[in-house]
Kinemage of the C-alpha trace (Angstrom):
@kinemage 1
@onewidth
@group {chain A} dominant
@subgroup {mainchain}
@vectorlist {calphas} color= white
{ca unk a 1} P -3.760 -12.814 -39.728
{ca unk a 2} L -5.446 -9.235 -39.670
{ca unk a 3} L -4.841 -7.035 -42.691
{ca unk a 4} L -1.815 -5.125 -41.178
{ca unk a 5} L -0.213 -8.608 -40.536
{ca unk a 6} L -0.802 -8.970 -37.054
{ca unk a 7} L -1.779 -12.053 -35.413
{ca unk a 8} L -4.832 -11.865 -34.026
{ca unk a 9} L -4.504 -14.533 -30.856
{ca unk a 10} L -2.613 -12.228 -28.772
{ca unk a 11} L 0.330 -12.701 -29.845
{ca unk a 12} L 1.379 -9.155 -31.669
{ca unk a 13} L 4.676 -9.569 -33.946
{ca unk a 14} L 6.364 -6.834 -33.031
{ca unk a 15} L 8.788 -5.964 -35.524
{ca unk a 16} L 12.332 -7.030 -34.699
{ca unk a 17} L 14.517 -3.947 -33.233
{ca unk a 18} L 18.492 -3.582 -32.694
{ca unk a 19} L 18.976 -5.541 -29.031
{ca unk a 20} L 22.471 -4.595 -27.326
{ca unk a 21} L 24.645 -7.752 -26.903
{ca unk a 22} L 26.625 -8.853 -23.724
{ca unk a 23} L 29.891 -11.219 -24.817
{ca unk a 24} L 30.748 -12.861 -22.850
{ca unk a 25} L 29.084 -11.017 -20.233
{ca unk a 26} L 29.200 -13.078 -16.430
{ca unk a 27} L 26.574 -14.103 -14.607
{ca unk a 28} L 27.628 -11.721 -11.917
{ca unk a 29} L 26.648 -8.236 -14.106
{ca unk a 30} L 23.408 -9.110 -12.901
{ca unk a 31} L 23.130 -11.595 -10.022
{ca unk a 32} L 21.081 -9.583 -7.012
{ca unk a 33} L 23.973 -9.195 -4.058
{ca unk a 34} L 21.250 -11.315 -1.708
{ca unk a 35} L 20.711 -14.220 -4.286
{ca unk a 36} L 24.896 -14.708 -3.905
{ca unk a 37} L 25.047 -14.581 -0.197
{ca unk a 38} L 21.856 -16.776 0.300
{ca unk a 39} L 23.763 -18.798 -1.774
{ca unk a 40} L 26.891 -18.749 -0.063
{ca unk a 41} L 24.743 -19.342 3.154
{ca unk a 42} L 22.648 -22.327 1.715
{ca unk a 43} L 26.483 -24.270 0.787
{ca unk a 44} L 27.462 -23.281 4.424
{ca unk a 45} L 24.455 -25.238 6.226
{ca unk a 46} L 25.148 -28.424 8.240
{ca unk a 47} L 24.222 -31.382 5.978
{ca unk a 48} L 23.803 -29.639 2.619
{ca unk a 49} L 27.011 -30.863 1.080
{ca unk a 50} L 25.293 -34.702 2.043
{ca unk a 51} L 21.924 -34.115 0.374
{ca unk a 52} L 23.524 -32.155 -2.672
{ca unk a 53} L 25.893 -35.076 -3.450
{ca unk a 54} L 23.161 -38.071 -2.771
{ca unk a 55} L 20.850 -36.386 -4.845
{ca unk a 56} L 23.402 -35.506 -7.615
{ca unk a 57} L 23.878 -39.032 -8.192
{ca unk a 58} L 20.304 -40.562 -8.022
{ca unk a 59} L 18.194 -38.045 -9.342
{ca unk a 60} L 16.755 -39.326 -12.325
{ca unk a 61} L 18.176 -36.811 -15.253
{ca unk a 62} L 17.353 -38.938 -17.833
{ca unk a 63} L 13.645 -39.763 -17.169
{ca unk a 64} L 12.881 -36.225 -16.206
{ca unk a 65} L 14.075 -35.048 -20.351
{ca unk a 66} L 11.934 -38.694 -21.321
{ca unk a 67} L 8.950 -37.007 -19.527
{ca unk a 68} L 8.762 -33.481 -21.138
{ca unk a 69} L 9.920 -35.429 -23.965
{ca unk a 70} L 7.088 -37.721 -23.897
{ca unk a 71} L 4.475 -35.448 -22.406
{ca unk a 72} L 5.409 -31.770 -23.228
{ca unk a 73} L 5.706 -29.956 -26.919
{ca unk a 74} L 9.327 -28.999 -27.491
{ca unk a 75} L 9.962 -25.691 -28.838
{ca unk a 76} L 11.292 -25.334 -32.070
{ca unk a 77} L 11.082 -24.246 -35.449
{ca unk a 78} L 8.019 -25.852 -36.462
{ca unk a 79} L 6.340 -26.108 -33.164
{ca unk a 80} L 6.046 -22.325 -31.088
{ca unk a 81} L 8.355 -20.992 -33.715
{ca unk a 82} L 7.872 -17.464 -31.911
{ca unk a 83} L 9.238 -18.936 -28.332
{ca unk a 84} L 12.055 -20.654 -30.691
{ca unk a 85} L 13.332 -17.513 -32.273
{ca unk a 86} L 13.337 -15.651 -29.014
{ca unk a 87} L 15.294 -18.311 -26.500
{ca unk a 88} L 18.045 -17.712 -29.486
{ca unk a 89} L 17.794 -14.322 -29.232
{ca unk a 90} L 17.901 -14.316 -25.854
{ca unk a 91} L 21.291 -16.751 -25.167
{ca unk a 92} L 22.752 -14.729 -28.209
{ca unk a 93} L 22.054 -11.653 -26.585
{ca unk a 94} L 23.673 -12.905 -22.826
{ca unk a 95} L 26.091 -15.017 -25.096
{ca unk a 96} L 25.036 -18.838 -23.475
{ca unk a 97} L 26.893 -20.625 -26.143
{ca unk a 98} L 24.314 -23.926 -26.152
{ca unk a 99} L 20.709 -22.832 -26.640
{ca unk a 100} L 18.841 -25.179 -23.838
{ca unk a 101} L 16.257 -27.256 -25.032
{ca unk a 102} L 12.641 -25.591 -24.000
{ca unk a 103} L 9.322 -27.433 -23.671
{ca unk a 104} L 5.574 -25.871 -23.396
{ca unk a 105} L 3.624 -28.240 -21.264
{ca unk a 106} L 0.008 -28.126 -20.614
{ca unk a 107} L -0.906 -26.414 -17.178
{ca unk a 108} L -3.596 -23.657 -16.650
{ca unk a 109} L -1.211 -21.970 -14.041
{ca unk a 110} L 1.264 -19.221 -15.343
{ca unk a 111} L 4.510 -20.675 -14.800
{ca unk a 112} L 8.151 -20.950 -16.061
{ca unk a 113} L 11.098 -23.188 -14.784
{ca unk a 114} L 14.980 -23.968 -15.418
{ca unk a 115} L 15.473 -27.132 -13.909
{ca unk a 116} L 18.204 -30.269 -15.062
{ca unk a 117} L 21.381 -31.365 -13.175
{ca unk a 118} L 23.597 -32.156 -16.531
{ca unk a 119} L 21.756 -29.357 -18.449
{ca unk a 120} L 19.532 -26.946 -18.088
{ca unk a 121} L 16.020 -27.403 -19.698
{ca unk a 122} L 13.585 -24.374 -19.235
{ca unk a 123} L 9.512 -25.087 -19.210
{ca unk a 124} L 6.968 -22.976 -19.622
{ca unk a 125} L 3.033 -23.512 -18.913
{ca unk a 126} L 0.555 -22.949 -21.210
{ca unk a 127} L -1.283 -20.642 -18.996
{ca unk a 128} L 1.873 -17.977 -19.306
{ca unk a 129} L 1.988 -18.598 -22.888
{ca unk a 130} L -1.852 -17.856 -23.045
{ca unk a 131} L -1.054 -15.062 -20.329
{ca unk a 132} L 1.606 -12.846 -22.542
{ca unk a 133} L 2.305 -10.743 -25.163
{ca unk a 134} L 5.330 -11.158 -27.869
{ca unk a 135} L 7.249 -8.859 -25.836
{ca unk a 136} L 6.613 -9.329 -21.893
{ca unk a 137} L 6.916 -13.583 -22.580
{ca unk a 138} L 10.592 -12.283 -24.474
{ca unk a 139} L 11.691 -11.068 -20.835
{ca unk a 140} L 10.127 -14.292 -19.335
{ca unk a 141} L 12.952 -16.410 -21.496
{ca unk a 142} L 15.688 -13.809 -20.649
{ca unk a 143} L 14.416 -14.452 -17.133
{ca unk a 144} L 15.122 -18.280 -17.650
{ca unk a 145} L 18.115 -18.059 -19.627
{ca unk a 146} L 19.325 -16.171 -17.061
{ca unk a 147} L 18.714 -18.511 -14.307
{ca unk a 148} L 20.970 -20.875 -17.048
{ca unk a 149} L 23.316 -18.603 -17.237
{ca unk a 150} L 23.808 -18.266 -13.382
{ca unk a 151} L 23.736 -22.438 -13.137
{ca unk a 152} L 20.405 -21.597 -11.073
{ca unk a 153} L 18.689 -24.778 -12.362
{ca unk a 154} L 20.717 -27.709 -10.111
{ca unk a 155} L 19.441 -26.015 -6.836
{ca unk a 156} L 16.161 -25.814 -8.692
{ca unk a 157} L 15.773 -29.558 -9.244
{ca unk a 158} L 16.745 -30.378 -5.787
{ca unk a 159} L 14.561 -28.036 -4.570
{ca unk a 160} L 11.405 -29.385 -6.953
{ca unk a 161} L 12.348 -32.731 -5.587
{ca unk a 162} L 13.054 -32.097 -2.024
{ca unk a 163} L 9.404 -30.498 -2.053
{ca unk a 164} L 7.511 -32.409 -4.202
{ca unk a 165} L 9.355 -35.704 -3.658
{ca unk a 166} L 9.838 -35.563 0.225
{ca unk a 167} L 8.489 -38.654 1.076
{ca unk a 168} L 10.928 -40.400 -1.013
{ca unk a 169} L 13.878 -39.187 0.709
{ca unk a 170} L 13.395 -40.995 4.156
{ca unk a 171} L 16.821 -42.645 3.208
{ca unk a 172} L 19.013 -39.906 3.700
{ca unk a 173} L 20.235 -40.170 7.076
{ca unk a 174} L 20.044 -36.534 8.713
{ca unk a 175} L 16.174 -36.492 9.637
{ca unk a 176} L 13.518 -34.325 9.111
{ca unk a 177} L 14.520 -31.666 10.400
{ca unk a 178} L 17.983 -31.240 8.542
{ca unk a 179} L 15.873 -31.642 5.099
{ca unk a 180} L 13.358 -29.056 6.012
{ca unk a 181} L 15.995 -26.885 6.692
{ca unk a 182} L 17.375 -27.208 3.739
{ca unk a 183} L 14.542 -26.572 1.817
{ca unk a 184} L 13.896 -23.517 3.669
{ca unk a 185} L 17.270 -22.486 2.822
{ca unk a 186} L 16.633 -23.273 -0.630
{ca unk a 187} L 13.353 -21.368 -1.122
{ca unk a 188} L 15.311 -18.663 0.578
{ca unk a 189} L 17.571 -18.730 -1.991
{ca unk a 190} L 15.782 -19.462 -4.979
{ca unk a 191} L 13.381 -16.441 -3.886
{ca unk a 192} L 16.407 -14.254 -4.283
{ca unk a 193} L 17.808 -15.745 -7.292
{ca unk a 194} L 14.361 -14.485 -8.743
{ca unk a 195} L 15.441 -11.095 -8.622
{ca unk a 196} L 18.809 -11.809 -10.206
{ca unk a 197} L 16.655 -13.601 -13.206
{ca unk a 198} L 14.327 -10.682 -13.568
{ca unk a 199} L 17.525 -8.609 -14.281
{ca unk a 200} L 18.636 -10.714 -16.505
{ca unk a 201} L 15.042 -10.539 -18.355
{ca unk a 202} L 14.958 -6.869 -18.609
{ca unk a 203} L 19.249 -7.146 -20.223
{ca unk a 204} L 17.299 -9.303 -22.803
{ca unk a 205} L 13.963 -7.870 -23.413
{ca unk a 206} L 15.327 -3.868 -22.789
{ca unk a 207} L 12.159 -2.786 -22.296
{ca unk a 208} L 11.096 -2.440 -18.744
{ca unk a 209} L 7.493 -1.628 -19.239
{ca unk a 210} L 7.022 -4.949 -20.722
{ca unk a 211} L 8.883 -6.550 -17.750
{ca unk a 212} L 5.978 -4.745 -15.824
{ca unk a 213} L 3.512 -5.486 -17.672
{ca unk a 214} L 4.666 -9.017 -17.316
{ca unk a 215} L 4.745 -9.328 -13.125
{ca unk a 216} L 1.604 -7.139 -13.434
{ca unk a 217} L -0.029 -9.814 -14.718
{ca unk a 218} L 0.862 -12.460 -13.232
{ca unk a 219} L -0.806 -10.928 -10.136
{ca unk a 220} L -3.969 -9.795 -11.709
{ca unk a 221} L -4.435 -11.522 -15.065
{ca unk a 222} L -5.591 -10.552 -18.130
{ca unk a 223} L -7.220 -7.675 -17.103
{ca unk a 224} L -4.044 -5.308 -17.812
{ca unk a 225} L -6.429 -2.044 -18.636
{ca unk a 226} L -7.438 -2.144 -15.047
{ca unk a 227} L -4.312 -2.619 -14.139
{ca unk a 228} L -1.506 0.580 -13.631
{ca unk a 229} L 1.805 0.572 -13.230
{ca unk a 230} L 2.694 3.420 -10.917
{ca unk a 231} L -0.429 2.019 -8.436
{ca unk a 232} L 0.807 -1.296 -8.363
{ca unk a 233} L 4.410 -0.505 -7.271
{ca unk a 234} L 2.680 1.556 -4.822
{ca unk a 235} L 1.073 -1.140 -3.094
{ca unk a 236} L 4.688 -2.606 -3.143
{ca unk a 237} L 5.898 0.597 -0.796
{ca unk a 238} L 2.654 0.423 0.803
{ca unk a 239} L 3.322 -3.383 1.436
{ca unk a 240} L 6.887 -2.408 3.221
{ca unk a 241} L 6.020 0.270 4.963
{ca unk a 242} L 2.752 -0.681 6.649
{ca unk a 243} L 1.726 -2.252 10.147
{ca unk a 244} L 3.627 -2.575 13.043
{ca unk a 245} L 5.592 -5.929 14.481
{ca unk a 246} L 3.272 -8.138 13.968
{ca unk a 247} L 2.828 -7.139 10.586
{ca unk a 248} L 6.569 -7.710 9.643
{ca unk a 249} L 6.281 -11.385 11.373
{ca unk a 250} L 3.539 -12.298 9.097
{ca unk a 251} L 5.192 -11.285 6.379
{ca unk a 252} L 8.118 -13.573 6.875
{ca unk a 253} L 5.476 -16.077 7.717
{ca unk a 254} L 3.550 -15.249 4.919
{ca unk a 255} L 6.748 -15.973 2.141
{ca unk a 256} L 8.619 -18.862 3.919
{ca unk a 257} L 6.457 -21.398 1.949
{ca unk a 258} L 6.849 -19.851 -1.309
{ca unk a 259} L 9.766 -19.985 -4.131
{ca unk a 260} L 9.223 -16.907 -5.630
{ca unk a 261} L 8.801 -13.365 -4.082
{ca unk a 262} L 5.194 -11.638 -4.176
{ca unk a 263} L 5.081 -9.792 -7.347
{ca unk a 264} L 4.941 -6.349 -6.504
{ca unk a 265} L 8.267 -6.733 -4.375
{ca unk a 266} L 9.721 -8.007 -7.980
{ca unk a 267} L 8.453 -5.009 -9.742
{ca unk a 268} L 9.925 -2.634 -7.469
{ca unk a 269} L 13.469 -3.794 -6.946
{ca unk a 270} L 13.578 -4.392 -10.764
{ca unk a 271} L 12.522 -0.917 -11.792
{ca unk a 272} L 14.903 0.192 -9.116
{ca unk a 273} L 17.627 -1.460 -10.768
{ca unk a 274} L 16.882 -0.449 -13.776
{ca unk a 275} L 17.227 3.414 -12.704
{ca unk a 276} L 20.830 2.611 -11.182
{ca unk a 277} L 24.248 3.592 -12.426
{ca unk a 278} L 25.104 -0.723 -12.294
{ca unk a 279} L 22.421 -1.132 -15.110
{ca unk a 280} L 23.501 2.072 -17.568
{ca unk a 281} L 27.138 0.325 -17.023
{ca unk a 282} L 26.037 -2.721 -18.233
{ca unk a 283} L 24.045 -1.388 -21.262
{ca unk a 284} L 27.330 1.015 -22.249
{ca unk a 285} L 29.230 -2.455 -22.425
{ca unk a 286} L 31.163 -2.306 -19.021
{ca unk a 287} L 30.421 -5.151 -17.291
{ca unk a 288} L 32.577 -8.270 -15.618
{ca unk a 289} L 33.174 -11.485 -18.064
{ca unk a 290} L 32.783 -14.944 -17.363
{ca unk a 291} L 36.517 -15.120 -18.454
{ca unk a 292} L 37.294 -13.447 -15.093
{ca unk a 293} L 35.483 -15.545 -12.637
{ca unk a 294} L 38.126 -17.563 -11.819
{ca unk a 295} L 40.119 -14.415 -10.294
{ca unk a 296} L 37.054 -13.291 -8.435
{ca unk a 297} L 37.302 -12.639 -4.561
{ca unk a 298} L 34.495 -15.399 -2.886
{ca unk a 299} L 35.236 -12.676 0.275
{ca unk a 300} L 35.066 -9.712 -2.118
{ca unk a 301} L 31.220 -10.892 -3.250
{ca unk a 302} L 30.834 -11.798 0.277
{ca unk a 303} L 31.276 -8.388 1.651
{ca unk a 304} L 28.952 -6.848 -1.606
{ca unk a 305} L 26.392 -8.717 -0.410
{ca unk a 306} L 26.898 -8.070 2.898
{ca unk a 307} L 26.882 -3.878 2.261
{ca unk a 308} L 23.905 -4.631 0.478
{ca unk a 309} L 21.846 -6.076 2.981
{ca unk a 310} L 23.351 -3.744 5.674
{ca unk a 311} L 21.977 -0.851 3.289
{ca unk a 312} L 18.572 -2.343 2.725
{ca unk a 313} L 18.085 -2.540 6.766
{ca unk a 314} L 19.086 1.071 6.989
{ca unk a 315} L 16.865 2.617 4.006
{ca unk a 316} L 14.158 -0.330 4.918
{ca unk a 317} L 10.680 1.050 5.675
{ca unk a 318} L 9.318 -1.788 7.297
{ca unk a 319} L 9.177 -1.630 10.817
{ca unk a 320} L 11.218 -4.522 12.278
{ca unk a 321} L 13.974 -3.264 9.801
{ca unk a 322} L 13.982 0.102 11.127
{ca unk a 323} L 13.581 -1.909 14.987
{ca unk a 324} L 17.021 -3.698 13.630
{ca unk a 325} L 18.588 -0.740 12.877
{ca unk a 326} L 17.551 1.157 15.601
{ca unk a 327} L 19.480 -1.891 17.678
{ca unk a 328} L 22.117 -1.314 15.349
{ca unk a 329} L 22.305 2.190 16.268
{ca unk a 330} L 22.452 1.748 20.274
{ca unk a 331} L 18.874 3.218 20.291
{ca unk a 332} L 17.631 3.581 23.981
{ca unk a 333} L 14.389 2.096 25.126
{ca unk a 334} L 14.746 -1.009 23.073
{ca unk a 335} L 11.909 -2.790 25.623
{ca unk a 336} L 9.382 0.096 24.967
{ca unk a 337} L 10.055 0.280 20.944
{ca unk a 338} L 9.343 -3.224 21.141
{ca unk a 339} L 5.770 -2.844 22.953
{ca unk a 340} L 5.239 0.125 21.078
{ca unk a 341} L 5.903 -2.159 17.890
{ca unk a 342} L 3.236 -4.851 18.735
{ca unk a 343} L 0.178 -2.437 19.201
{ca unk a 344} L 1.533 -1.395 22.516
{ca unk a 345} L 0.026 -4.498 24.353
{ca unk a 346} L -3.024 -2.811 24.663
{ca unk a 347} L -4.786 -6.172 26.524
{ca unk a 348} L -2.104 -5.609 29.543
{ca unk a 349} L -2.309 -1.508 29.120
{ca unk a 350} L -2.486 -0.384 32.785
{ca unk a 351} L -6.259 0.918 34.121
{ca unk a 352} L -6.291 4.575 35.163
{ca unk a 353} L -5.005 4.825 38.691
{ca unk a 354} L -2.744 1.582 38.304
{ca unk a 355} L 0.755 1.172 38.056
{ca unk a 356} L 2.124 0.443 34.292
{ca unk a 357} L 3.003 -3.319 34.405
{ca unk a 358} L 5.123 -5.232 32.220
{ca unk a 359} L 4.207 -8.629 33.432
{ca unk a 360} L 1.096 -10.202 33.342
{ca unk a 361} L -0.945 -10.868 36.517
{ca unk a 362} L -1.109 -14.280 38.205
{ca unk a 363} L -4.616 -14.637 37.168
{ca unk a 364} L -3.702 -13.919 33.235
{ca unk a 365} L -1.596 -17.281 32.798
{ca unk a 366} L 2.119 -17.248 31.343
């Protein structure tokens, strides 16, 4: 301890301060419009309901609690006392009656999960324990409490065991094909359900620079003072708005193999949210209660998410979004945006003199 009664291994105490409280706030307040509808797409897909039950029933539950059991430190009031006192905070604050059990286990990358079929259990790594402050690891466990809350952690485990497990599942008669399907519907999903966790972080940290501070981070380390805010949700705008055609393929390329969304992109629709009117409603205490889900509209979310994507294409800076839109829109010349859109084709430009030429010669192959 240092003389004004901080710790000194970069973990600050920051004095406790007055947190709002949700009761019996619902998992909808916060759940990202896209993370439902993926959702809502992923039960829809040919062979899902097979896997989903098969795995239900033989994953082993049990032996995955024995292992962080066995191998893991569980959180608690003598062991990470700090992480203890803020996953309370944190389900008292989004009012999850039973506190899951959390376990730090030792891995150099920064990581958190919510995983379990029966019950949620959240891990973190020690590299994002060594990675955070008090405050930006408090979002973190808001982040996973939310993904409890939202009964994110059953697609999770299938997921984790679909992907690092696939070799085992050669019994389940659909072929390859249906299960990578799957799990590219469930990375597509879980990628969402990120944002809809991140929300839930900030309702339980309230402090959105540390939510920042925390993705900020986790893109470029330790070295926050290098680091600034404003420039790195610029790169995020930058990121969107850049290149042509082939840029926005390689992006999709680029995030089909990963479960979470690149950082910046997090940033930026979090801070987003946090400026909107659906946020301030939530922190003045209006916001939808788990005791009415059972009278919510499956349609009625349906067509939310639906408005939502429909108004990302439109205000969408990236330019197969605006291409979509354009189609949308009846825009004329479609074939020419499209060249225009991919560089223009510039190998098969004509020469001066020649005729403009949309096909390639005989001599240029198919």
């Amino acid at each position: 301890m240092s003389d004004d009664g901080h710790q000194n291994n970069g973990h600050e105490h920051v004095p406790s301060r007055q947190r709002r409280r949700f009761p019996g706030i619902s998992s909808r307040a916060y759940e990202h419009p896209a993370d439902r509808s993926a959702l809502v797409a992923l039960r829809k897909l040919s062979g899902f309901d097979t896997v989903f039950k098969a795995l239900s029933g033989l994953l082993p539950e049990r032996s995955l609690r024995l292992l962080f059991l066995s191998d893991s430190v569980r959180v608690s009031d003598q062991q990470f006392s700090y992480l203890n006192d803020m996953l309370r905070d944190a389900c008292y604050i989004l009012d999850l009656e039973k506190v899951p059990p959390m376990y730090v286990t030792q891995d150099p990358q920064p990581n958190a999960m919510c995983i379990g079929l029966d019950e949620p259990i959240i891990v973190v790594t020690t590299g994002l324990v060594d990675l955070l402050d008090e405050e930006e690891m408090r979002a973190v466990v808001g982040h996973e409490v939310g993904h409890a809350l939202s009964g994110h952690s059953v697609y999770r485990t299938i997921l984790l065991f679909l992907t690092s497990l696939a070799l085992r599942v050669a019994w389940i008669p659909l072929g390859n094909l249906a299960i990578m399907a799957i799990v590219t519907a469930l990375r597509e999903w879980f990628r969402k359900s990120e944002l809809s966790a991140d929300r839930a972080g900030l309702l339980v940290g309230q402090d959105l620079r540390a939510s920042m501070r925390g993705l900020m981070k986790l893109a470029g380390g330790h070295h926050l003072h290098e680091m600034n805010v404003d420039a790195f949700l610029k790169q995020a705008e930058e990121y969107e708005a850049g290149g042509d055609l082939r840029d926005s393929v390689l992006k999709i390329l680029n995030v089909l193999p990963r479960t979470h969304p690149f950082t910046t992109i997090r940033a930026a629709e979090l801070k987003k949210w946090s400026e909107s009117r659906d946020y301030q409603r939530i922190m003045d205490g209006h916001y939808p209660r788990r005791s009415e889900d059972k009278d919510t509209s499956v349609s009625d979310s349906f067509r939310e998410s639906a408005a939502s994507y429909a108004s990302n294409v439109k205000n969408s800076k990236d330019p197969l979004m605006k291409l979509v839109n354009d189609i949308a829109g009846g825009a004329g010349d479609l074939g020419g945006r499209v060249r225009r859109g991919f560089g223009g084709f510039s190998s098969s430009a004509p020469r001066d003199g020649e005729p403009p030429r949309d096909t390639p010669r005989d001599d240029e192959g198919g």
